[in-house]
N, C-alpha and C positions, 0 to 999 in steps of 0.2 A: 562075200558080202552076206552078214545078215539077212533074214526075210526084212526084218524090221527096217531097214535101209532101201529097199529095194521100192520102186516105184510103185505106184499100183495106175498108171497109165504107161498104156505102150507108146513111146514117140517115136516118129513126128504126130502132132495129132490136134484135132481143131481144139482150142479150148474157152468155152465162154466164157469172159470175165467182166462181172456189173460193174459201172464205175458210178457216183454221183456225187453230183454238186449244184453248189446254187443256178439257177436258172441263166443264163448268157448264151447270145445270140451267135455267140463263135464255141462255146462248148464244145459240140458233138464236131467239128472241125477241129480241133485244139487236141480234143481225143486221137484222133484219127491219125492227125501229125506225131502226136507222140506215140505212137505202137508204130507208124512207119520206119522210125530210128531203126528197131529190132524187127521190122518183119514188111521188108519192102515193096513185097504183093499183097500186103493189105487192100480190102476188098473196102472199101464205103460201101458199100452198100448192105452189109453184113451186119450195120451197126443198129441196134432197135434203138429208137428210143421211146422214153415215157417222162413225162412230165409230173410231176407227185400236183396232189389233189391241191392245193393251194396253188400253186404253178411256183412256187419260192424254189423249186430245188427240179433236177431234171437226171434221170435214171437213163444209164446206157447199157448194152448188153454190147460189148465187143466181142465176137471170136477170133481167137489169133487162131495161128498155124506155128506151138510150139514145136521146136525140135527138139529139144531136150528140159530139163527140173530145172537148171539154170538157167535157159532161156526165159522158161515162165518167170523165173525170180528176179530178172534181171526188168524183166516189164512191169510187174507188180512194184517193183520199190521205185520203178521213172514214174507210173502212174501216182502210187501215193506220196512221192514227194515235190508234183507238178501244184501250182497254189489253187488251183481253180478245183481240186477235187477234194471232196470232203473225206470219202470211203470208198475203197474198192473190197470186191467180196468174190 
């Protein structure tokens, strides 16, 4: 393998990932359900949130517990193709 291929995180490993979208009262629950699919010891309580300065939109900070580059990839694309999220980062 290439350097250029090679990971630059060791797994398993906590990893925070922002998610946001319009403001809803089931959001930060709706979140939480979909990263359970892929990491079934997810933690609520692990989840920050922040509401953006208008309150229209509402910022999560999830850490999962990836285990591998596909794991991460496999939650990043349930995340951004769930309709309630605008961005994940």
């Amino acid at each position: 393998m290439s350097p250029m291929n090679e990971s630059l995180f060791e797994f398993p490993c906590d990893f925070p990932i922002k998610v946001m979208g319009k403001s809803h009262p089931e959001f930060a629950e709706t979140i939480v359900a979909v990263i359970r699919q892929f990491d079934s010891g997810f933690d609520a309580s692990r989840v920050e949130v922040r509401p953006s300065s208008g309150g229209n939109y509402t910022g999560l900070t999830v850490t999962v517990r990836a285990v591998s580059r596909e794991h991460l990839d496999t939650i990043y694309l349930a995340l951004t193709g769930h309709p309630m999220v605008k961005v994940v980062l």
